[in-house]
DOVO-513183 format. One record per residue (C-alpha): residue number from 0; residue in one letter; x, y, z. Coordinates in steps of 0.25 Angstrom, whole numbers. Each point is the difference from the previous one (the first is absolute). Example, Ala and Ser with C-alpha at 12.3 -4.5 7.8 and 13.67 -1.06 7.14 Angstrom:
0	A	49	-18	31
1	S	6	14	-2
# end
This chain:
0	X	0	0	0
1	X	12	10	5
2	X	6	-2	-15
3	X	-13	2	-7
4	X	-2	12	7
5	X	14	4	-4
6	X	-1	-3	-15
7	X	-13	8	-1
8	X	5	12	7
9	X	14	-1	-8
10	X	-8	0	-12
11	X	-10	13	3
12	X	10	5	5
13	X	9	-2	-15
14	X	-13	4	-7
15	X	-5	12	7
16	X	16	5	-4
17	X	0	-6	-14
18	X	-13	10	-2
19	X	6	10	6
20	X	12	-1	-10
21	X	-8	2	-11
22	X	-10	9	2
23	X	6	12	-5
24	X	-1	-7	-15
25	X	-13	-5	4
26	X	-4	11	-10
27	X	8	2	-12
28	X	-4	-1	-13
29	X	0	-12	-10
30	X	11	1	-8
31	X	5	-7	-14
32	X	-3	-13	-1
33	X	-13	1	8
34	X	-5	7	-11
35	X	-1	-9	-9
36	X	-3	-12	9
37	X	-9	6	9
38	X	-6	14	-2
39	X	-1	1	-17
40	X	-6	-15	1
41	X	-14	0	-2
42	X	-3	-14	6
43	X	6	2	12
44	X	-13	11	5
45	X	-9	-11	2
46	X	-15	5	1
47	X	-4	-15	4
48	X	7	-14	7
49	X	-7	-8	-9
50	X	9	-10	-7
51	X	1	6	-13
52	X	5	14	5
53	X	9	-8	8
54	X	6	-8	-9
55	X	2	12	-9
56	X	8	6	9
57	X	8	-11	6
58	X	6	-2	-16
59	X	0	14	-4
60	X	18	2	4
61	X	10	-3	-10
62	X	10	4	10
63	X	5	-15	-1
64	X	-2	-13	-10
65	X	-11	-7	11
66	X	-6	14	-1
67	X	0	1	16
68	X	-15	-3	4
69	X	1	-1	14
70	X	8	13	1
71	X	-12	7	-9
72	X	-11	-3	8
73	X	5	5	11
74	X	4	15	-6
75	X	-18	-3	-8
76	X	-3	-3	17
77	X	7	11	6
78	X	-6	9	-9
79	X	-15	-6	0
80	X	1	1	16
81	X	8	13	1
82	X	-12	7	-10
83	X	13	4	-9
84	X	12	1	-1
85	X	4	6	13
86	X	16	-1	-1
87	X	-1	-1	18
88	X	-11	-11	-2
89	X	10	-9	-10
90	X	13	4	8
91	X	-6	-4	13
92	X	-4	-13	-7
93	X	14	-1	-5
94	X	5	3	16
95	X	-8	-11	6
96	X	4	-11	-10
97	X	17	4	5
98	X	-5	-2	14
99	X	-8	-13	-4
100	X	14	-5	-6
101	X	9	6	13
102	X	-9	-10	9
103	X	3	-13	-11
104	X	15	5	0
105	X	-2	-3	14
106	X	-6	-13	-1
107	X	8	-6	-11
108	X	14	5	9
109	X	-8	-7	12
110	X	0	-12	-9
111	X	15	0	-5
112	X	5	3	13
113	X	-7	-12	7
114	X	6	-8	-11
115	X	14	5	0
116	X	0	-2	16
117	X	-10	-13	1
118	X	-2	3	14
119	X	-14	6	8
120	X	4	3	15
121	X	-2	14	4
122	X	12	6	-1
123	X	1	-5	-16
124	X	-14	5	-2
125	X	3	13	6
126	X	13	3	-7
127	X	-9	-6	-14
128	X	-11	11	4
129	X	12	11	0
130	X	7	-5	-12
131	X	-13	0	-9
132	X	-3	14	6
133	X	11	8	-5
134	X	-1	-5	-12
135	X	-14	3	-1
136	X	1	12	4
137	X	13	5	-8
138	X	-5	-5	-13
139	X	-14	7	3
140	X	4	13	4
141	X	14	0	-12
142	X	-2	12	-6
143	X	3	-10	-15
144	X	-15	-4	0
145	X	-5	14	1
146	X	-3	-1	-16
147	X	-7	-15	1
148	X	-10	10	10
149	X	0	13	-4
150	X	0	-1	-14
151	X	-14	-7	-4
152	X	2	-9	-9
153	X	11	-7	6
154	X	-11	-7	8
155	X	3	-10	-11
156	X	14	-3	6
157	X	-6	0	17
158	X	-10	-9	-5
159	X	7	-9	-5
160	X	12	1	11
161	X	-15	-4	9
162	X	-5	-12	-8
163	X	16	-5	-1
164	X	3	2	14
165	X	-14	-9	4
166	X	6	-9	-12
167	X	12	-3	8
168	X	-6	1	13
169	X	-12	-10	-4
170	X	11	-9	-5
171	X	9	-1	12
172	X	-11	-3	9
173	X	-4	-13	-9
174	X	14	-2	-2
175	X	3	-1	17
176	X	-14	-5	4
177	X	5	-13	-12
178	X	13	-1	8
179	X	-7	1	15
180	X	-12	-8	-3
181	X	-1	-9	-13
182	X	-6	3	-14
183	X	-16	5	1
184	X	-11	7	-5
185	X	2	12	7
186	X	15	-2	-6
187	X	-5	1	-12
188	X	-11	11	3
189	X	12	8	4
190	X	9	-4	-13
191	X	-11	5	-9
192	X	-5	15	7
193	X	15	0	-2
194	X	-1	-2	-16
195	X	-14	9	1
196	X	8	12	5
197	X	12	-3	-9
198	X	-9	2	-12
199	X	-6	12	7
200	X	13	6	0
201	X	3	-2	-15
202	X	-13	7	-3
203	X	3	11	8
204	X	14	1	-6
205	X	8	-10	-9
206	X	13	0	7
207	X	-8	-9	12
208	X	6	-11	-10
209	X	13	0	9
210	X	-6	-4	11
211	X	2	-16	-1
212	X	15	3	-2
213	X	-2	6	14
214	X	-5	-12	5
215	X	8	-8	-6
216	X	13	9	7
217	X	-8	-2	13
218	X	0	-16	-2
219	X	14	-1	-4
220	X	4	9	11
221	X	-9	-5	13
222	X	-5	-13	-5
223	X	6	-8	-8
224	X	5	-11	9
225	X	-15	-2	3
226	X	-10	-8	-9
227	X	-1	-1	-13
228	X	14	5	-1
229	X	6	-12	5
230	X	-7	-9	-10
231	X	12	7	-9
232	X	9	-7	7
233	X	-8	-14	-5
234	X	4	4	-14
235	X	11	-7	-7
236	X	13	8	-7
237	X	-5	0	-14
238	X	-16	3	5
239	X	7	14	8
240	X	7	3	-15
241	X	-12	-2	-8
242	X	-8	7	10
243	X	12	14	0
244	X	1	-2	-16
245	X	-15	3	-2
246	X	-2	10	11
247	X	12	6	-8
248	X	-8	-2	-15
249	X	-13	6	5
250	X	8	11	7
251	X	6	4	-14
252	X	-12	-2	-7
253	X	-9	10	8
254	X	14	10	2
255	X	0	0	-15
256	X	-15	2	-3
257	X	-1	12	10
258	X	13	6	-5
259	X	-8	-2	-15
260	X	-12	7	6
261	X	7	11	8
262	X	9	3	-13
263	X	-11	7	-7
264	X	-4	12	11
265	X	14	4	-1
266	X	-6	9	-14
267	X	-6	10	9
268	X	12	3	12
269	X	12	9	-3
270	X	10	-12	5
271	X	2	-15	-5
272	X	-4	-14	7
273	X	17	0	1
274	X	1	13	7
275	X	-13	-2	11
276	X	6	-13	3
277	X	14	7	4
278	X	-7	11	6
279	X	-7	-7	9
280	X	12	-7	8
281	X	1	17	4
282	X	-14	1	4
283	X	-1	-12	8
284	X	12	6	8
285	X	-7	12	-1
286	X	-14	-5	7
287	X	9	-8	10
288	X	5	13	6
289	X	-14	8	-1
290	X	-3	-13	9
291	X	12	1	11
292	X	3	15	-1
293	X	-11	7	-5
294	X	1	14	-4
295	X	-12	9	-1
296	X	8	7	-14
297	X	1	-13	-7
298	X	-14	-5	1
299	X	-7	6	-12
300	X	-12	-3	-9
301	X	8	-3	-11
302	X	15	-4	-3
303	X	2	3	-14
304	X	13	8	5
305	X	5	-14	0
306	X	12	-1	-10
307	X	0	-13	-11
308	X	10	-10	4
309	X	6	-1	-16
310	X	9	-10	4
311	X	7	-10	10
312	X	10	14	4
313	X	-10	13	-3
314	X	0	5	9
315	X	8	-9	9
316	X	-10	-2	12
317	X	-8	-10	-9
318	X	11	-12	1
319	X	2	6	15
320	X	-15	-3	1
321	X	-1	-14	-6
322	X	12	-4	8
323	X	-6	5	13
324	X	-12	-7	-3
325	X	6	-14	-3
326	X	9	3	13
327	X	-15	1	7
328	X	-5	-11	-5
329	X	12	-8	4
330	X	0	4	13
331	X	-14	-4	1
332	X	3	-14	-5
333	X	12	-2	10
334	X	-8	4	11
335	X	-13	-9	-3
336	X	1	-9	10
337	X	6	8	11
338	X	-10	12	-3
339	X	-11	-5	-9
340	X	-9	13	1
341	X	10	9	-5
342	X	2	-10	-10
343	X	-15	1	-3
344	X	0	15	1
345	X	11	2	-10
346	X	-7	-11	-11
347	X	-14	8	2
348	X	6	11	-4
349	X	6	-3	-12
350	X	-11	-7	-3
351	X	-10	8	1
352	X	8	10	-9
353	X	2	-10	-11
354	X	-12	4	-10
355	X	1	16	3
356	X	16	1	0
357	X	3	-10	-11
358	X	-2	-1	-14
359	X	-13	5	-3
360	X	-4	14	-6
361	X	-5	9	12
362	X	6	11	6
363	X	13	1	6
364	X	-3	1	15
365	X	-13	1	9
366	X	1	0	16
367	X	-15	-7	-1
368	X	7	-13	-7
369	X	7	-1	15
370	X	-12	-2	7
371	X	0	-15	2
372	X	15	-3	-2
373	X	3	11	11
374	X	-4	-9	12
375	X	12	-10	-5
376	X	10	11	2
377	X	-7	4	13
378	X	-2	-15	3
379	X	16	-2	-2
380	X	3	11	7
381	X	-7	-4	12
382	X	7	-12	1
383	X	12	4	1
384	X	-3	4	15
385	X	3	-11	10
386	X	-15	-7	4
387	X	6	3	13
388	X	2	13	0
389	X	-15	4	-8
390	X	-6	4	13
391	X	12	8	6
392	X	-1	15	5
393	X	10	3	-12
394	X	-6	-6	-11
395	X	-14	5	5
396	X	7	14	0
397	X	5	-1	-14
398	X	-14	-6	-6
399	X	-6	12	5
400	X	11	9	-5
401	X	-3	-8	-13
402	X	-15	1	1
403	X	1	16	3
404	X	9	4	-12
405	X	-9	-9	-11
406	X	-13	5	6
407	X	6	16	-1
408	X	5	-4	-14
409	X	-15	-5	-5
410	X	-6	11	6
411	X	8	11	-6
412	X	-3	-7	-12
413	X	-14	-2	2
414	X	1	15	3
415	X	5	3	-13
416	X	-12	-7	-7
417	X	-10	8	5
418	X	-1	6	-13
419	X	3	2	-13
420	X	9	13	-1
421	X	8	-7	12
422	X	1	-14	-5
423	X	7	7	-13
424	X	10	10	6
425	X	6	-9	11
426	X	2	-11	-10
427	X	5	8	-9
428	X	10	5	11
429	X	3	-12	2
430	X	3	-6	-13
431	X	1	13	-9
432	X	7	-8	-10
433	X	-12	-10	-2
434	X	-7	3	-13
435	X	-14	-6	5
436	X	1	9	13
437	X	4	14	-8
438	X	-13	-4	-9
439	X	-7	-3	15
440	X	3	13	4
441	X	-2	8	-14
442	X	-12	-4	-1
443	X	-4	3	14
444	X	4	14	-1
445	X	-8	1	-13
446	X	-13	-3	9
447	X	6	10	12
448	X	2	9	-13
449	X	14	4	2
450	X	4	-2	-15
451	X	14	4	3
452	X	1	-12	9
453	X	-7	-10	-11
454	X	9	5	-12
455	X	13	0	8
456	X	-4	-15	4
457	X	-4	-6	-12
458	X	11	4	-8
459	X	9	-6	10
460	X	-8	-11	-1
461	X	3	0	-16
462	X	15	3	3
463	X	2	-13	11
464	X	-8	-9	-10
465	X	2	3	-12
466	X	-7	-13	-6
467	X	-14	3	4
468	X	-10	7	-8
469	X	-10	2	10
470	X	9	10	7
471	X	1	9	-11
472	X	-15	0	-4
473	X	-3	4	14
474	X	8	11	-1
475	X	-7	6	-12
476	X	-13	-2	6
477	X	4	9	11
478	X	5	10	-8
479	X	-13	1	-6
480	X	-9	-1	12
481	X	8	12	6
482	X	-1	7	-14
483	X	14	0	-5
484	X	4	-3	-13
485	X	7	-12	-4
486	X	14	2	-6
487	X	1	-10	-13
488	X	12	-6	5
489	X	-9	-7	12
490	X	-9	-5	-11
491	X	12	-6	-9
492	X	5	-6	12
493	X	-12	-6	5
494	X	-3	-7	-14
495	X	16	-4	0
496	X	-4	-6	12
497	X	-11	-6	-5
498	X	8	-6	-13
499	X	12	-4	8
500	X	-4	-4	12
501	X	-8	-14	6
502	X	-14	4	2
503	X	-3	-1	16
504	X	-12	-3	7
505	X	4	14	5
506	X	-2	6	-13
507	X	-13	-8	-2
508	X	-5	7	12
509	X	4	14	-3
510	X	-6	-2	-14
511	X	-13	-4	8
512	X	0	11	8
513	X	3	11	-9
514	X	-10	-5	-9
515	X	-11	1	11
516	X	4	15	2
517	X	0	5	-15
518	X	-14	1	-2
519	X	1	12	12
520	X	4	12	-2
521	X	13	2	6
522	X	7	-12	-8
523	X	-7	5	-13
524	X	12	6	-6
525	X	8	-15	2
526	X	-9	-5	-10
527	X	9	0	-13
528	X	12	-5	8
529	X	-7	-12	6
530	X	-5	-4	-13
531	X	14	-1	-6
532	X	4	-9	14
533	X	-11	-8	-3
534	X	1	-2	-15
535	X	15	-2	2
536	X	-4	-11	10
537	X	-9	-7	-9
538	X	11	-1	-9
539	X	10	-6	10
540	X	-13	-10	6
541	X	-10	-2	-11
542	X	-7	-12	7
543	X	-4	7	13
544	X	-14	4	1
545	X	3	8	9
546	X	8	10	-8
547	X	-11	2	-11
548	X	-11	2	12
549	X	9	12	7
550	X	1	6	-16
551	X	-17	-1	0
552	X	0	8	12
553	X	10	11	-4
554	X	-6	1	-12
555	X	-14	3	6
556	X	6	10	11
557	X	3	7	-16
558	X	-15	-1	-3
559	X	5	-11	-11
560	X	-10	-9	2
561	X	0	-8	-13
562	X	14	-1	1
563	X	-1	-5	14
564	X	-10	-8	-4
565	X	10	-7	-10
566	X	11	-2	10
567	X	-10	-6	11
568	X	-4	-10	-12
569	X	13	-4	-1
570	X	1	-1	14
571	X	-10	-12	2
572	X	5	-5	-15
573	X	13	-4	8
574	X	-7	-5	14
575	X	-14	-4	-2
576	X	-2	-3	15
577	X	4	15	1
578	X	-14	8	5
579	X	6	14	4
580	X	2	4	-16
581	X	-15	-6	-3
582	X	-5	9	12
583	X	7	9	-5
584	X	-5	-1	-14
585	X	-17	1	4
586	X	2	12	7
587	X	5	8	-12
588	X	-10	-7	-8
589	X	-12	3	10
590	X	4	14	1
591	X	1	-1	-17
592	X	-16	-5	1
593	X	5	-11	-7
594	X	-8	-11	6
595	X	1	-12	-9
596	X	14	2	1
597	X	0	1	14
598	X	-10	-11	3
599	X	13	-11	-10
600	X	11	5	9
601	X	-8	-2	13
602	X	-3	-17	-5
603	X	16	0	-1
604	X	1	4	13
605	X	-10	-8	3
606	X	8	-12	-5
607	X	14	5	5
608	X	-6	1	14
609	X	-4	-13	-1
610	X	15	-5	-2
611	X	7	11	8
612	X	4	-4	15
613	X	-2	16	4
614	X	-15	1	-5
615	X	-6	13	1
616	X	-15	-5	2
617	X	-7	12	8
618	X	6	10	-11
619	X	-5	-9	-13
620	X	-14	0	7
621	X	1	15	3
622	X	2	1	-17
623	X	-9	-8	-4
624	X	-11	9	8
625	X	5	12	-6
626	X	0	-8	-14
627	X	-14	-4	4
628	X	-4	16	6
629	X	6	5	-14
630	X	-7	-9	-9
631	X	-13	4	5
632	X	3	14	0
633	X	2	-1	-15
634	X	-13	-8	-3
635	X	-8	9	8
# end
C-alpha cells in the first residue's frame, strides 16, 4: 500500500510539473506541416461520427505510405470535440499523450530493471521504483521532445512512441508470465494486444516497424539463456549455418529492395542517397549530445544549417563520427553481460534511428525523430550508476540538479512558442544560417508588417540555399504585397532556379500559396511573373496535374477564363482521379450559364469521386443543387 501511494504521488506530482513545462506553448500557432495535414484538410472538420466521415478522415494523410490513419483520427476528434481548430485544444491533446508515454517509460524500465536484477525483496524494489523514476521523469521533462508536443502534427511520432511503448511492455509481461508460469491463454491474450498495439503504431507513424528489432535486442540481451532460446543449442553445426545464411539472404533482399524504393525520393532533395548517409554518422553525434548536454541554442525547429557530408573527410567530423559510433557500439557489446541495460540503451537508439537517419530521402535532421530512441540513451546512462548508490543523498541531489536544468530549458522553450513572431525571431537567433528559419522568420515579419525584416530575410534565405526556388518566389510575393517593384534580375533568377534546380515540395508549396493570393489584390501585379514560373514548370514536369491545375487558377485570377479552362482540362486529362481542376472547371461554366456544360463535367466528378480515396461528397451535393436551382431558374 506504502509503495502504491508513493507511485501515485510521484506520478502527480511529474504530471502536474510536465503541464506546468508546457503551458507557455500551450497557445502557439499551428505551424508548416499542420497545415497541410490538419487545418487546410477538409476531412479532418467532422460534422458527424458516423463511419463514413470517419473513415474519410482516418485515410485523408499522405504524410507516409500507410497514410497514418490512427494519427488522422485523432487530429478529425480533436477538432469534432474541440468545436474547431483550437490550436490549445489540439496541444493539450498532444500534452496528455507525452504524460501517457512518461508513466509506460515508467512501467516498461520497471519491467527491465526487475529482469536485469531478477530479485523482488524490498530494497530491489525500492531501488527499481528509483531507477524507472528518473528515467521517466528525464525523458518527459528533456526539452528534445518539445516539437513531438508542441508542434501539432507531430502527434504522429507520441502516438506512435505510446502504441510501441505498450507493444514492448504488452510483450515482456507475456514474455515473463511464460517463464514464471507456463505457456496460456492469458500468455497469448498478452502476446496478441502486443501485436494490436504494434499495428496501432504503424498506423499512427510508419517508423513503428522497428519495434520488433527492439525486442529482438531485449531477448538477446535479458533472455536469451531462457526458453526458446535454448532450443538453439539442440541445433546441429550445418542446421546453425543454413539458419545464419538465410537470415543473411532475406536481409539483403529486403536491404536491396528498400534501397531501390528510397533511391527514387532523392529527385526532389538538394543532396544525394550518398551524401545523407554520410551526413547522418554527424547528426546521430549530434542528437547524442542534445541528449547528455542539451543546450537551449542548439535546439531549433529546423536544422538545414547542417553541412553535407561529401565524402568520408569533408568536412573531417564525418569519419570522426562513424568512428565514435562504432567505438559505441563496441563498447556496448563488450559490456553486454556485465551491463546489459546499457547495452540495451545503446541498440534502441541506434535502432530506432535506423529509418530517419539512413538511406531514405527525408530531411537532414529532426529532434521529433528522438522521441522513442531518446530513453535508450537516457536508459544507458542511468545505468551506469552503481544499483547501490541509486538511492544516495548525491545521486538524489544530481537527478534533481538534472531534472531542474531540463525543465527550465522546456519551459523557456515553450516560452518561445507562444507565438508566432516569437517562434520565428528566437529561432532565427538561434540558427541564422538556417534557410527554412530565415523564411520562418521572413514571413513572420511580412504578417507583423515590417517588410524591411521580411525582405532582409528571404533573401538570406536565397543566399544560404541557393538551390530552392520557393525562397525566391516568396520573396517576390513580398515585394508586391508591400508594393514594391520587382527588379527583372529576381525574375530571371527565379526562372533559373526553376530550370536548373530539383523541383522541391517547398517549391510546390510556394506555388500553391502564391496561386491562392493572386486573384487578391495586393498580389495582382505578380501575375505575369507567376505565369512564366508556371509555364517554365510544365515544361520541366509535364506529367504533373498538379502544374497545369495551378496554371488554371492563375489564368483566372487574369480573368482568362477560356484559357484556364484549357489548362484545368489538361489537368484531369493527366490524372483522371483529379476532382480540384473539375470543380474548378463548373464553376467557371456556372458562372458562363453554360448549364449543359456544366451539368457533363459535374458526372465526371461524379465518377472521379467515385474512385478517389479523398471524395468531396458534401461539396458535389451542394453543385448538384445549384445545378438543380439553375435549371429551374432557366425553365421558368
Amino acid at each position: 500500500m506504502e509503495s502504491n501511494t508513493k507511485t501515485t504521488l510521484t506520478v502527480f506530482i511529474a504530471l502536474i510539473t510536465l503541464f506546468v513545462v508546457y503551458y507557455p506553448g500551450i497557445n502557439g500557432p499551428f505551424i508548416f506541416d499542420d497545415l497541410a495535414n490538419i487545418t487546410n484538410n477538409s476531412f479532418i472538420k467532422l460534422q458527424s461520427l458516423d463511419h463514413k466521415a470517419l473513415s474519410l478522415a482516418a485515410m485523408s494523410g499522405d504524410a507516409g505510405p500507410l497514410k497514418r490513419p490512427v494519427a488522422m483520427l485523432s487530429f478529425a476528434l480533436n477538432h469534432y470535440f474541440s468545436d474547431g481548430y483550437s490550436a490549445s485544444a489540439f496541444k493539450t491533446t498532444n500534452i496528455i499523450i507525452h504524460s501517457i508515454n512518461a508513466i509506460l517509460v515508467f512501467i516498461l524500465c520497471q519491467q527491465l530493471f526487475t529482469r536485469r536484477t531478477i530479485t523482488t525483496n524490498q530494497a530491489a524494489n525500492d531501488i527499481n521504483f528509483w531507477f524507472a523514476s528518473t528515467i521517466s521523469i528525464i525523458w518527459a521533462l528533456h526539452p528534445i521532445n518539445l516539437t513531438s508536443v508542441l508542434y501539432v502534427v507531430q502527434r504522429m511520432t507520441s502516438l506512435s512512441t505510446l502504441f510501441s511503448l505498450s507493444c514492448i511492455i504488452f510483450y515482456l509481461a507475456a514474455r515473463n508470465r511464460w517463464l514464471s508460469h507456463s505457456y496460456s491463454y492469458r500468455v497469448s491474450g498478452l502476446f496478441c494486444v502486443s501485436i494490436i498495439s504494434l499495428l496501432l503504431a504503424l498506423f499512427s507513424k510508419e517508423n513503428a516497424i522497428l519495434i520488433p528489432l527492439v525486442i529482438l535486442l531485449i531477448e538477446l540481451v535479458l533472455y536469451s539463456i531462457e526458453k526458446p532460446w535454448h532450443l538453439i543449442n539442440t541445433l546441429t553445426k550445418q542446421q546453425k549455418i543454413a539458419g545464419l545464411i538465410a537470415i543473411a539472404a532475406i536481409s539483403i533482399v529486403a536491404l536491396s529492395w528498400a534501397i531501390d524504393y528510397a533511391s527514387s525520393g532523392f529527385n526532389s532533395r538538394p543532396f544525394s542517397m550518398v551524401e545523407r548517409v554520410l551526413t547522418e554518422s554527424r547528426v546521430l553525434c549530434f542528437y547524442l549530445s542534445l541528449i547528455l548536454i542539451p543546450r537551449i541554442n542548439a535546439f531549433g525547429l529546423f536544422h538545414d544549417d547542417i553541412a553535407l557530408s561529401t565524402s568520408l573527410f569533408a568536412p573531417w567530423t564525418t569519419i570522426t563520427s562513424i568512428i565514435f559510433i562504432i567505438a559505441l557500439l563496441a563498447t556496448a557489446f563488450y559490456y553486454r553481460k556485465r551491463n546489459p541495460l546499457f547495452a540495451l540503451g545503446i541498440g534502441w537508439f541506434f535502432i530506432g534511428h535506423l529509418l530517419e537517419s539512413g538511406f531514405f530521402s527525408l530531411e537532414i535532421a529532426h529532434e521529433h525523430r528522438n522521441n522513442l530512441p531518446s530513453i535508450g540513451i537516457i536508459l544507458a546512462a542511468t545505468s551506469l550508476i552503481p544499483i547501490d548508490k541509486l538511492k544516495s543523498r548525491k545521486v538524489i541531489t544530481g537527478f534533481l540538479l538534472v531534472v531542474l536544468v531540463l525543465g527550465s530549458t522546456t519551459w523557456l522553450r515553450a516560452k518561445q512558442w507562444e507565438n508566432y513572431q516569437s517562434l520565428a525571431y528566437y529561432e532565427a537567433a538561434h540558427h541564422p544560417n538556417s534557410p527554412a528559419i530565415q523564411a520562418l522568420l521572413s514571413n513572420a515579419a511580412n504578417q507583423a508588417g515590417d517588410a524591411s525584416v521580411a525582405t532582409q530575410a528571404i533573401k538570406k534565405a536565397m543566399e544560404l540555399e541557393p538551390k530552392e526556388t520557393a525562397y525566391a518566389m516568396h520573396y517576390q510575393n513580398i515585394l508586391t504585397i508591400h508594393g514594391k517593384a520587382i527588379p527583372p534580375e529576381l525574375q530571371q533568377e527565379t526562372l533559373r532556379r526553376i530550370n536548373y534546380n530539383q523541383l522541391t515540395p517547398s517549391t510546390q508549396l510556394a506555388l500553391d500559396q502564391i496561386a491562392g493570393c493572386l486573384k487578391k489584390e495586393p498580389c495582382a501585379p505578380l501575375k505575369n511573373n507567376y505565369l512564366e514560373w508556371i509555364n517554365a514548370v510544365i515544361d520541366k514536369n509535364p506529367n504533373k496535374a498538379t502544374y497545369p491545375y495551378l496554371k488554371g487558377k492563375a489564368l483566372r485570377a487574369m480573368g482568362k477564363d477560356l484559357a484556364a479552362l484549357n489548362a484545368f482540362q489538361a489537368s484531369h486529362d493527366l490524372s483522371g482521379n483529379y476532382l480540384h481542376p473539375l470543380f474548378e472547371m463548373v464553376d467557371i461554366l456556372l458562372r458562363m450559364r453554360q448549364i449543359t456544360q456544366a451539368e457533363k463535367i459535374v458526372e465526371w466528378i461524379e465518377e472521379a469521386n467515385e474512385k478517389t480515396n479523398f471524395r468531396r461528397d458534401e461539396e458535389l451535393k451542394k453543385l448538384k443543387n445549384i445545378l438543380i436551382s439553375l435549371k429551374n431558374q432557366t425553365d421558368s
